[in-house]
Biotite code that builds the C-alpha atoms (Angstrom):
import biotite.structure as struc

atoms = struc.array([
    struc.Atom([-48.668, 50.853, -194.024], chain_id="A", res_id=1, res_name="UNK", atom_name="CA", element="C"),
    struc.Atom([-46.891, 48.681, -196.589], chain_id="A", res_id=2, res_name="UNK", atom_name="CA", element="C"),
    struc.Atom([-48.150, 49.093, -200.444], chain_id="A", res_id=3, res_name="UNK", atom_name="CA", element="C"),
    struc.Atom([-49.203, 45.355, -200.063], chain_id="A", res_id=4, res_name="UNK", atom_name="CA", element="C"),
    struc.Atom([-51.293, 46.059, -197.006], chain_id="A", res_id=5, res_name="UNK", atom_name="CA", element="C"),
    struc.Atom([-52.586, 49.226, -198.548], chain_id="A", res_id=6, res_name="UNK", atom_name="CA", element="C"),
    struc.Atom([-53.436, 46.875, -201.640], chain_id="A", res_id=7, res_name="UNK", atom_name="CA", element="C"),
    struc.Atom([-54.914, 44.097, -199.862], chain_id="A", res_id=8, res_name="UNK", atom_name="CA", element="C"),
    struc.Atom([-56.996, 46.816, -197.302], chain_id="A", res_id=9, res_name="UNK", atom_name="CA", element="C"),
    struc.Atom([-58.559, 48.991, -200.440], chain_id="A", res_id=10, res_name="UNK", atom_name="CA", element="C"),
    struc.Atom([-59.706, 45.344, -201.794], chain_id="A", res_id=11, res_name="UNK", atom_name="CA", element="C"),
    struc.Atom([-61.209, 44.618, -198.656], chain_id="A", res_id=12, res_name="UNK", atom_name="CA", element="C"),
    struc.Atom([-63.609, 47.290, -198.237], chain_id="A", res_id=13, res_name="UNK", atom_name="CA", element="C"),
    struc.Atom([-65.928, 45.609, -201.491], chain_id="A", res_id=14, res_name="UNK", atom_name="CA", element="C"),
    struc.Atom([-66.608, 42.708, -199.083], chain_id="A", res_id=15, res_name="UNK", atom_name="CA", element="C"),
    struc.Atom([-66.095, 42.699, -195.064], chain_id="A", res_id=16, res_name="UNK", atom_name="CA", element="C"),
    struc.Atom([-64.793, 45.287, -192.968], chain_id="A", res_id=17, res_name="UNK", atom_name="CA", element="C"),
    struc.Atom([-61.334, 44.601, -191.451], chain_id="A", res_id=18, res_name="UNK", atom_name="CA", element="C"),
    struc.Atom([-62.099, 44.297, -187.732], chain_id="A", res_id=19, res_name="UNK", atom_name="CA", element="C"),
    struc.Atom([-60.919, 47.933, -185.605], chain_id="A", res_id=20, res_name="UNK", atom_name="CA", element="C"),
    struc.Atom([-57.177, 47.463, -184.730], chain_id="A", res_id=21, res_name="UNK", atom_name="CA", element="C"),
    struc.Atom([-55.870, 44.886, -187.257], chain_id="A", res_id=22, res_name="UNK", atom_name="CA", element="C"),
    struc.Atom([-53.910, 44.968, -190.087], chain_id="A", res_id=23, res_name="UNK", atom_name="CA", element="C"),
    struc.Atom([-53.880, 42.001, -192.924], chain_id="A", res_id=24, res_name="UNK", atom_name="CA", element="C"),
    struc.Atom([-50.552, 41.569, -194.597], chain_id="A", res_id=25, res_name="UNK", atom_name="CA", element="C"),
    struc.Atom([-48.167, 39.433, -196.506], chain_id="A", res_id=26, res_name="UNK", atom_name="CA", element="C"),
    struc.Atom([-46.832, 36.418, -193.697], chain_id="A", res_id=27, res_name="UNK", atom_name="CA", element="C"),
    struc.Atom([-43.169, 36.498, -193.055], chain_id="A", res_id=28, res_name="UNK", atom_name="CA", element="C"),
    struc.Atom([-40.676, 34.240, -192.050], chain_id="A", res_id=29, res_name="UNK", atom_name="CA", element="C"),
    struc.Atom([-40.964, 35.169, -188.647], chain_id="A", res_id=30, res_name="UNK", atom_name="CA", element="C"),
    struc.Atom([-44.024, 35.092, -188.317], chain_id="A", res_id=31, res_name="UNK", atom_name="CA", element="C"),
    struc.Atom([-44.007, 31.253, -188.593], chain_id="A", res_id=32, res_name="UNK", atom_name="CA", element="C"),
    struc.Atom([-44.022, 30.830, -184.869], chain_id="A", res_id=33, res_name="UNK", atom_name="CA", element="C"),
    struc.Atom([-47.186, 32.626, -184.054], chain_id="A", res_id=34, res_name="UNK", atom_name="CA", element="C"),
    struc.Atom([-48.999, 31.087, -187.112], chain_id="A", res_id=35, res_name="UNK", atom_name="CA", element="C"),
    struc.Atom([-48.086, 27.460, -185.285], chain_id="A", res_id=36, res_name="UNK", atom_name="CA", element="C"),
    struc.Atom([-49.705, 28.718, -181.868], chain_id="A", res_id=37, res_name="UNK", atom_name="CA", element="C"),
    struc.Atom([-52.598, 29.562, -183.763], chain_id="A", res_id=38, res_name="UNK", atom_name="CA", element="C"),
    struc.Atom([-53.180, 26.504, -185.355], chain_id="A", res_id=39, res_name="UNK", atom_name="CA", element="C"),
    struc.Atom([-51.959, 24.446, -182.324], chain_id="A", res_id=40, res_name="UNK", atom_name="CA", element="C"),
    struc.Atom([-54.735, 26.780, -180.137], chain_id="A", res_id=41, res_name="UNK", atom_name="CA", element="C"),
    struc.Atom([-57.689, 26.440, -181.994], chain_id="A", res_id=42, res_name="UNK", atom_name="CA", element="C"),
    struc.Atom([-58.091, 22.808, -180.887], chain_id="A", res_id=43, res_name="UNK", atom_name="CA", element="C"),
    struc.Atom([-59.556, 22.446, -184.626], chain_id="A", res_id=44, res_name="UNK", atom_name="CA", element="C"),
    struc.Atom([-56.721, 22.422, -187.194], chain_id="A", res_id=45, res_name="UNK", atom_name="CA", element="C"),
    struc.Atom([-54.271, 19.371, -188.007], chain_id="A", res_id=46, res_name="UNK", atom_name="CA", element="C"),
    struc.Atom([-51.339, 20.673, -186.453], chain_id="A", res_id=47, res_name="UNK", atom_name="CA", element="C"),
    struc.Atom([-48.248, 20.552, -188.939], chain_id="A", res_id=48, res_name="UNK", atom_name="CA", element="C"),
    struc.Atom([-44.579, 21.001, -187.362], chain_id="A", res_id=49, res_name="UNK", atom_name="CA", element="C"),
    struc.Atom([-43.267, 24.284, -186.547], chain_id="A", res_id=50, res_name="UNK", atom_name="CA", element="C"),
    struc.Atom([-40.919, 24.070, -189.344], chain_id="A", res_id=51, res_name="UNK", atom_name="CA", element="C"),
    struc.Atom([-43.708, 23.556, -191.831], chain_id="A", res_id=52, res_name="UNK", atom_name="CA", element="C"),
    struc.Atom([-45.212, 26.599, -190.997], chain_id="A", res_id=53, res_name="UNK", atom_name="CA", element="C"),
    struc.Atom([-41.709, 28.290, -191.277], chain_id="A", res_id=54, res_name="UNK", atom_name="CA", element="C"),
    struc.Atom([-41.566, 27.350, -194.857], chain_id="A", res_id=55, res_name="UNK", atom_name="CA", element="C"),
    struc.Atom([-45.373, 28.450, -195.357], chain_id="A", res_id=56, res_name="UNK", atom_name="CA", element="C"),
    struc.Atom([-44.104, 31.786, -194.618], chain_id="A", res_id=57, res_name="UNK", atom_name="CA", element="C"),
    struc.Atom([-41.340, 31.717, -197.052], chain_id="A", res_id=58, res_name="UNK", atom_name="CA", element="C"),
    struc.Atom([-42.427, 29.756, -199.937], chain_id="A", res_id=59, res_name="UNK", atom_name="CA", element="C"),
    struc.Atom([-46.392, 30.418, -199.838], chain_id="A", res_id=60, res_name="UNK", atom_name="CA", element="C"),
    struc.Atom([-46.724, 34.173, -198.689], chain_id="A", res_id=61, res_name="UNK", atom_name="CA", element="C"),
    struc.Atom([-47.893, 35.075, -201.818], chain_id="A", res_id=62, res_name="UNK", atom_name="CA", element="C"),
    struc.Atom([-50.992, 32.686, -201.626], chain_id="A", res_id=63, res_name="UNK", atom_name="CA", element="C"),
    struc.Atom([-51.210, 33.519, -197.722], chain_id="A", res_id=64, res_name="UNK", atom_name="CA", element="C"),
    struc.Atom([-52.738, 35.925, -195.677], chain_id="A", res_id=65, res_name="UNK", atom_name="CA", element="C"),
    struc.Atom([-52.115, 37.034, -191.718], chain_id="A", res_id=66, res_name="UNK", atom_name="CA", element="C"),
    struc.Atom([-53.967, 39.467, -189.699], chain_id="A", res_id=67, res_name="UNK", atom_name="CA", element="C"),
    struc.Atom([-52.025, 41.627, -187.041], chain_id="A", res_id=68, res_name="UNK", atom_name="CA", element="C"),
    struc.Atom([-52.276, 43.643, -184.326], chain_id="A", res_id=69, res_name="UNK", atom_name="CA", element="C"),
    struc.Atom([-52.217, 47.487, -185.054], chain_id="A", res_id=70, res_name="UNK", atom_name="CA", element="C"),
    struc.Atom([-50.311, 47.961, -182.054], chain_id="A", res_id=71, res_name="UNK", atom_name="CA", element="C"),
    struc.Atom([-47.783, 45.362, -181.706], chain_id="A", res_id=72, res_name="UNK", atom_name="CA", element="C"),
    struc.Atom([-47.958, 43.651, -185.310], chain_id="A", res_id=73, res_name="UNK", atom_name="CA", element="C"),
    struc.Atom([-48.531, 40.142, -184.078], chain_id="A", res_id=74, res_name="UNK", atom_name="CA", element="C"),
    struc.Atom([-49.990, 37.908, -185.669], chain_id="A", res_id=75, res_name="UNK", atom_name="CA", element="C"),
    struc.Atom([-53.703, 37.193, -184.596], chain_id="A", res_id=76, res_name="UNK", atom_name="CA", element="C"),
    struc.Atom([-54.956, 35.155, -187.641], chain_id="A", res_id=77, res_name="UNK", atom_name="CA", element="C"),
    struc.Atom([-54.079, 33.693, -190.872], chain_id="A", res_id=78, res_name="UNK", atom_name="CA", element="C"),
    struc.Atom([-54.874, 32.075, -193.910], chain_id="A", res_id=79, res_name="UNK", atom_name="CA", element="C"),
    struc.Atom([-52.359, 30.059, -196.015], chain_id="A", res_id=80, res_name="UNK", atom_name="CA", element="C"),
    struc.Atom([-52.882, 28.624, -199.568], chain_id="A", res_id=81, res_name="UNK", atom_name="CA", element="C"),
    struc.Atom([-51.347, 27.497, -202.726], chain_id="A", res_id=82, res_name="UNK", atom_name="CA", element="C"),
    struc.Atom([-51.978, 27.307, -206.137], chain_id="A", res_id=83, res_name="UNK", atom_name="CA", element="C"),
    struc.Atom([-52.441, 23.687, -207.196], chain_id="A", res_id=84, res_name="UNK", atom_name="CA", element="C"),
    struc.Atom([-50.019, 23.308, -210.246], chain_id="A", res_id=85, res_name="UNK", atom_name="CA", element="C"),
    struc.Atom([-52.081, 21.028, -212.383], chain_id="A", res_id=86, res_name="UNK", atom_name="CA", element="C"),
    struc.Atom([-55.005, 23.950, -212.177], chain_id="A", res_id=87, res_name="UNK", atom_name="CA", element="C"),
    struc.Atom([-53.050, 27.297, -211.902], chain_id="A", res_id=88, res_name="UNK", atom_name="CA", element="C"),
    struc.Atom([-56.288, 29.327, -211.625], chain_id="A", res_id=89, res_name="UNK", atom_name="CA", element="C"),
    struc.Atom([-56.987, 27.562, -208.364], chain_id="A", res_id=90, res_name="UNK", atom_name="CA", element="C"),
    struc.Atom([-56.408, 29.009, -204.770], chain_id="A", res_id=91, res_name="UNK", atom_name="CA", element="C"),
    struc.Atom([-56.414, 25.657, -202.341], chain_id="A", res_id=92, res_name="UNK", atom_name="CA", element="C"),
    struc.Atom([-56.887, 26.818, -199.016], chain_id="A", res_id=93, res_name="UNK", atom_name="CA", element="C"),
    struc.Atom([-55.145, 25.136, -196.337], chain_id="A", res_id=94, res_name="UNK", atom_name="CA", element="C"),
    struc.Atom([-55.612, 26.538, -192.807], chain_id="A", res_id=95, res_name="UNK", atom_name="CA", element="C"),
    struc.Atom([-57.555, 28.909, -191.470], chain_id="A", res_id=96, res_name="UNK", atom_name="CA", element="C"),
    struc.Atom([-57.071, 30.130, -187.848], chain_id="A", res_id=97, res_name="UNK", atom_name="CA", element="C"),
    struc.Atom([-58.054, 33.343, -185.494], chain_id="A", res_id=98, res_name="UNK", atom_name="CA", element="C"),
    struc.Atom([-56.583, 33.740, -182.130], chain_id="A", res_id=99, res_name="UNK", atom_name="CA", element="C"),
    struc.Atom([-58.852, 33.142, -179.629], chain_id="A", res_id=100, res_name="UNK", atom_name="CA", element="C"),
    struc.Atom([-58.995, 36.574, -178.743], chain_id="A", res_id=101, res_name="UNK", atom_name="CA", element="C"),
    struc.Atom([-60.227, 37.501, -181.771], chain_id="A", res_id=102, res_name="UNK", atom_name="CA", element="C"),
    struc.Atom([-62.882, 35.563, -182.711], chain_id="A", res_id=103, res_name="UNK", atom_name="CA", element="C"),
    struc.Atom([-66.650, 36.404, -183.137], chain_id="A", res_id=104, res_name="UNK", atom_name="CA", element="C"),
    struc.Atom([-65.330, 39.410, -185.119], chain_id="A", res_id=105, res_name="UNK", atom_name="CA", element="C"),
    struc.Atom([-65.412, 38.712, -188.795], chain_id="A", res_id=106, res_name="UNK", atom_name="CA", element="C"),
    struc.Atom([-61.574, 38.096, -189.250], chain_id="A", res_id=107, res_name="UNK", atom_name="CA", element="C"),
    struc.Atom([-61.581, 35.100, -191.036], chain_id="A", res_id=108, res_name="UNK", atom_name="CA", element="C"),
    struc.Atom([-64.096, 35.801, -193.544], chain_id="A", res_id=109, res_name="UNK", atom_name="CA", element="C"),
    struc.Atom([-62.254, 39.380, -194.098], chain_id="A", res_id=110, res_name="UNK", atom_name="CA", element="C"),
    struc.Atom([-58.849, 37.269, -194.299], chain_id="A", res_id=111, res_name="UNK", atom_name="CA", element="C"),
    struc.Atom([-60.560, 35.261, -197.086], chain_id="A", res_id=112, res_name="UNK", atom_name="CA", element="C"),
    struc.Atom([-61.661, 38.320, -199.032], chain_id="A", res_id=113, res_name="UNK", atom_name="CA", element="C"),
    struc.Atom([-58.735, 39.805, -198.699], chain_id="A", res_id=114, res_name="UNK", atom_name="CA", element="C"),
    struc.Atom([-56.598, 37.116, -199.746], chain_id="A", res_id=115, res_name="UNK", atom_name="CA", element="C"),
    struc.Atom([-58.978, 36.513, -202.874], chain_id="A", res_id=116, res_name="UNK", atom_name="CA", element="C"),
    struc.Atom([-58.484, 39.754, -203.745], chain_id="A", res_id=117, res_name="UNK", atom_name="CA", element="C"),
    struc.Atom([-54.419, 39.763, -204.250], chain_id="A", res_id=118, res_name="UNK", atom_name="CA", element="C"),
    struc.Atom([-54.574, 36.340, -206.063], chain_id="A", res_id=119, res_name="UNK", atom_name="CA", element="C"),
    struc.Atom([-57.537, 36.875, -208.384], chain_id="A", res_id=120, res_name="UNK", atom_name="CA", element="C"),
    struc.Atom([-55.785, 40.014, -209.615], chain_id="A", res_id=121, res_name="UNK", atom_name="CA", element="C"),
    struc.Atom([-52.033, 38.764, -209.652], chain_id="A", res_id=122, res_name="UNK", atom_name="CA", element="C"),
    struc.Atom([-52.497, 35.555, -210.195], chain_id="A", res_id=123, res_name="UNK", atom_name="CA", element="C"),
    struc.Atom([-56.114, 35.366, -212.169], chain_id="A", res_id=124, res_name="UNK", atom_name="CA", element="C"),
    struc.Atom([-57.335, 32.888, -209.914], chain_id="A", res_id=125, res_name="UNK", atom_name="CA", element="C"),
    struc.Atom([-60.843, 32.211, -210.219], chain_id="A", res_id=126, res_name="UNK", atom_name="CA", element="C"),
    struc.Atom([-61.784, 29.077, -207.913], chain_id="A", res_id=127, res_name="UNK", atom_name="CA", element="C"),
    struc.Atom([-61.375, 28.132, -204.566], chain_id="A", res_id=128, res_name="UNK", atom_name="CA", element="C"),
    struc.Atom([-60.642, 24.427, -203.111], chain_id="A", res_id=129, res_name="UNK", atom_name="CA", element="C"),
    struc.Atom([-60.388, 23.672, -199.531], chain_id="A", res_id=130, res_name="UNK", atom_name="CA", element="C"),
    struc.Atom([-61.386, 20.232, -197.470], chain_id="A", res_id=131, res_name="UNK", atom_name="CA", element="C"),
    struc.Atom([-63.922, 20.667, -194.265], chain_id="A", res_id=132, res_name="UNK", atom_name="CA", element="C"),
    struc.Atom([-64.235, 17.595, -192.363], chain_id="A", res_id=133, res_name="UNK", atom_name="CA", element="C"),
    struc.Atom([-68.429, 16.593, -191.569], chain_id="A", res_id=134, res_name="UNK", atom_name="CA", element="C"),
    struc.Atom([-68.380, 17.849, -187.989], chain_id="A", res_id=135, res_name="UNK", atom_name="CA", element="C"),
    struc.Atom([-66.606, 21.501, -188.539], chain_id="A", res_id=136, res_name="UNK", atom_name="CA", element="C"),
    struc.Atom([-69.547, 23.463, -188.826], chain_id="A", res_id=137, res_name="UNK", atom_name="CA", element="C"),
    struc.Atom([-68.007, 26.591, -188.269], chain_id="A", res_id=138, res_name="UNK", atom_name="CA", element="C"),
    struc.Atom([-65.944, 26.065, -191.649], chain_id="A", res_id=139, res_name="UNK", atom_name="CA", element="C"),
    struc.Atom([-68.484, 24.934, -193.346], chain_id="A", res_id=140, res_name="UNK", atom_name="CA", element="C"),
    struc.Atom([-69.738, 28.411, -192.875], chain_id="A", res_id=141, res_name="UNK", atom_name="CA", element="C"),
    struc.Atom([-67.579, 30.031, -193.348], chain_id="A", res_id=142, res_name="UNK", atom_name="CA", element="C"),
    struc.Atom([-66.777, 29.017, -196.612], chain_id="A", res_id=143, res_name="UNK", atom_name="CA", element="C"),
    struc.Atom([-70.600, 28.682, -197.574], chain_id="A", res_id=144, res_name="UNK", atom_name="CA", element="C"),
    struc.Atom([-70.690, 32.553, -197.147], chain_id="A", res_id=145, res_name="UNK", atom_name="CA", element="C"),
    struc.Atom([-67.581, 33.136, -198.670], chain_id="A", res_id=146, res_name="UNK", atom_name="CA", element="C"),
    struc.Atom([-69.188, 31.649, -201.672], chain_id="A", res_id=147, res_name="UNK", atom_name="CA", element="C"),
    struc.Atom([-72.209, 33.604, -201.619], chain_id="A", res_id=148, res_name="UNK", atom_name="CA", element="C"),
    struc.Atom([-70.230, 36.875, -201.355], chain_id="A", res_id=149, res_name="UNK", atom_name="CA", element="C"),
    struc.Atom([-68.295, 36.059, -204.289], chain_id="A", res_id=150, res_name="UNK", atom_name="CA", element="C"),
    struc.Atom([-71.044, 35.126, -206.394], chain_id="A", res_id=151, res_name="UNK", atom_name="CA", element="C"),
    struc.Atom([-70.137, 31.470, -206.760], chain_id="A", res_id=152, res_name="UNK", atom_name="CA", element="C"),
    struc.Atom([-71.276, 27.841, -206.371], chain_id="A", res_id=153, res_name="UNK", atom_name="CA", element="C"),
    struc.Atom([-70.226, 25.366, -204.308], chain_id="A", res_id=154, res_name="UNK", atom_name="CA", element="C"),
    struc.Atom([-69.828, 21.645, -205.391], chain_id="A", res_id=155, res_name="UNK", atom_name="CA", element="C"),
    struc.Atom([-68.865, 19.347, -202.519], chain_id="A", res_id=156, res_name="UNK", atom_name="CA", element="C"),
    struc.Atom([-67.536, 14.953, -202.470], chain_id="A", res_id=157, res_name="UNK", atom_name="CA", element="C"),
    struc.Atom([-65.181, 13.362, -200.800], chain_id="A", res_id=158, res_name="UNK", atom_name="CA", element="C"),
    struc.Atom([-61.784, 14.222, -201.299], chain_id="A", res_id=159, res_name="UNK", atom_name="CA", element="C"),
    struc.Atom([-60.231, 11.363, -198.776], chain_id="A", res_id=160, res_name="UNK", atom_name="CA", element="C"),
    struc.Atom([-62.198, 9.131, -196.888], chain_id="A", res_id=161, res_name="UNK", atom_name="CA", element="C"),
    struc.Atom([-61.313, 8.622, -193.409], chain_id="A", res_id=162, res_name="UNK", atom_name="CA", element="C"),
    struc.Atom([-59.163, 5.119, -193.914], chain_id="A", res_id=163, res_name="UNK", atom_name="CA", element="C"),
    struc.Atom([-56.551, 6.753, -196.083], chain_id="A", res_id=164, res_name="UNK", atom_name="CA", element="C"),
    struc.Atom([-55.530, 8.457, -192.680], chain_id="A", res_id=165, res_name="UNK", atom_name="CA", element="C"),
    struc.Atom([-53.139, 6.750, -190.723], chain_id="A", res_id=166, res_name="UNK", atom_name="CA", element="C"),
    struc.Atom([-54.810, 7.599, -187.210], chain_id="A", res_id=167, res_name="UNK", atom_name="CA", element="C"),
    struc.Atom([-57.986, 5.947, -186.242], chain_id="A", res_id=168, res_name="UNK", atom_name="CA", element="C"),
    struc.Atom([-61.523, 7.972, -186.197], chain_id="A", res_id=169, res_name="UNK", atom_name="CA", element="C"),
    struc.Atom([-60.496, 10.478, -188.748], chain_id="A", res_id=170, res_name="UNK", atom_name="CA", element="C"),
    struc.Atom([-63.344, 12.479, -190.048], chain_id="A", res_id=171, res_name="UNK", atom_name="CA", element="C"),
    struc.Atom([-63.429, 11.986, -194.230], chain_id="A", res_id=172, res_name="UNK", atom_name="CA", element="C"),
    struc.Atom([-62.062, 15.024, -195.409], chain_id="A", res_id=173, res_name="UNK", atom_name="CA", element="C"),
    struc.Atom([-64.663, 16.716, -198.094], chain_id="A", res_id=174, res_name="UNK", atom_name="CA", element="C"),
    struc.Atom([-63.568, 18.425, -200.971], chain_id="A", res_id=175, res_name="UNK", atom_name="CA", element="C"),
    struc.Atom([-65.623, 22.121, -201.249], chain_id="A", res_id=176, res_name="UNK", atom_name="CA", element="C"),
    struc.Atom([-64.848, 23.357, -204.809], chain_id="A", res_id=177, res_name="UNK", atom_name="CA", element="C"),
    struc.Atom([-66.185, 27.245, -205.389], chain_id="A", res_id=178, res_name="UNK", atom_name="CA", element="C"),
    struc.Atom([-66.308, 29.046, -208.412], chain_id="A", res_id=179, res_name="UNK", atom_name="CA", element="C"),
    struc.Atom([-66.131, 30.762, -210.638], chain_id="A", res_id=180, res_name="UNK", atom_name="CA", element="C"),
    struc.Atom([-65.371, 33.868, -208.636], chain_id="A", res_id=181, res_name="UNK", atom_name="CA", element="C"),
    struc.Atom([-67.317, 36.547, -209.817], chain_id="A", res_id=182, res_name="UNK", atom_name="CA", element="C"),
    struc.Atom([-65.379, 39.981, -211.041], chain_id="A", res_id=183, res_name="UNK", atom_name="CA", element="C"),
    struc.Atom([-64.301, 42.057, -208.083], chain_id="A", res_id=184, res_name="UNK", atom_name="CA", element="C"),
    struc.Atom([-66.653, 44.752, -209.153], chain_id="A", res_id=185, res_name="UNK", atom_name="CA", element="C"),
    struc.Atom([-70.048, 42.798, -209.867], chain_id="A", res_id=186, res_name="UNK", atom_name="CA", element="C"),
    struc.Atom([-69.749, 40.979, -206.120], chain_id="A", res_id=187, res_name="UNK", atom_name="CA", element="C"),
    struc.Atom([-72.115, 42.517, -203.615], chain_id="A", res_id=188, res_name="UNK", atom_name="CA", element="C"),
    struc.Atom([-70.796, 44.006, -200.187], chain_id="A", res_id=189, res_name="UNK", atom_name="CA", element="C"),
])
């Protein structure tokens, strides 16, 4: 185990327990591949190229997150963010995906705590952005919990409304703003 994953697993344990058998760690380069099938398999996500998800891996690892596999250290999940420069305290999450045969376990939320973890104490981030379209339900959760875990509120409006997308029927995307992140060691387990 890596000092980053030893880092990122000793956060962890104030929130969700990392699922038996995976490791979360730092995304590489290589791992840009896998992330891609993720996202293109969860039949949920705006799929970016290949490429993009290439340069997530090099130039957004430290705002990103990926689960592996114990045994073979593929990826089987991931989270990728940046810091929005006009708000440097602020963790935008972009994508969240677990492999299919993961899910139901409690990786994503742990991915999220985990990830909150490294940038609220590097980085002193202390809210969270992401968009949720109406019908993901499953995101909204997520993130709802999330929230409640970390002690924080969640403000919601429309970020972009579904005619500012160039492809007919999409879903307006909505704007969930959480904060302010409570201290790592007032937040509830």
């Amino acid at each position: 185990m890596t000092a980053a994953q030893a880092d990122l697993a000793g956060a962890h344990r104030e929130f969700l327990e990392i699922p038996e058998g995976i490791v979360i760690d730092t995304p590489r380069v290589e791992d840009g591949a896998a992330i891609w099938r993720i996202a293109r398999d969860s039949q949920v996500l705006d799929l970016n190229s290949s490429y993009s998800y290439l340069l997530w891996c090099r130039d957004f690892a430290g705002t990103s997150v990926v689960a592996r596999d114990e045994d073979s250290g593929e990826p089987v999940g991931f989270v990728t963010g940046y810091i929005r420069p006009e708000r440097p305290q602020t963790l935008v999450v972009w994508q969240v995906a677990v492999d299919r045969s993961q899910r139901g376990r409690g990786l994503a939320a742990s991915l999220l705590d985990g990830l909150t973890a490294r940038v609220t104490g590097e980085l002193g981030v202390r809210r969270v952005e992401t968009t949720i379209t109406p019908d993901n339900t499953a995101s909204n959760r997520l993130f709802t919990s999330y929230a409640e875990r970390h002690g924080a509120s969640v403000d919601r409006e429309v970020l972009f409304h579904g005619g500012l997308f160039p492809d007919d029927g999409h879903e307006p995307e909505v704007l969930y703003k959480i904060g302010p992140l409570a201290p790592l060691a007032t937040v509830a387990p």
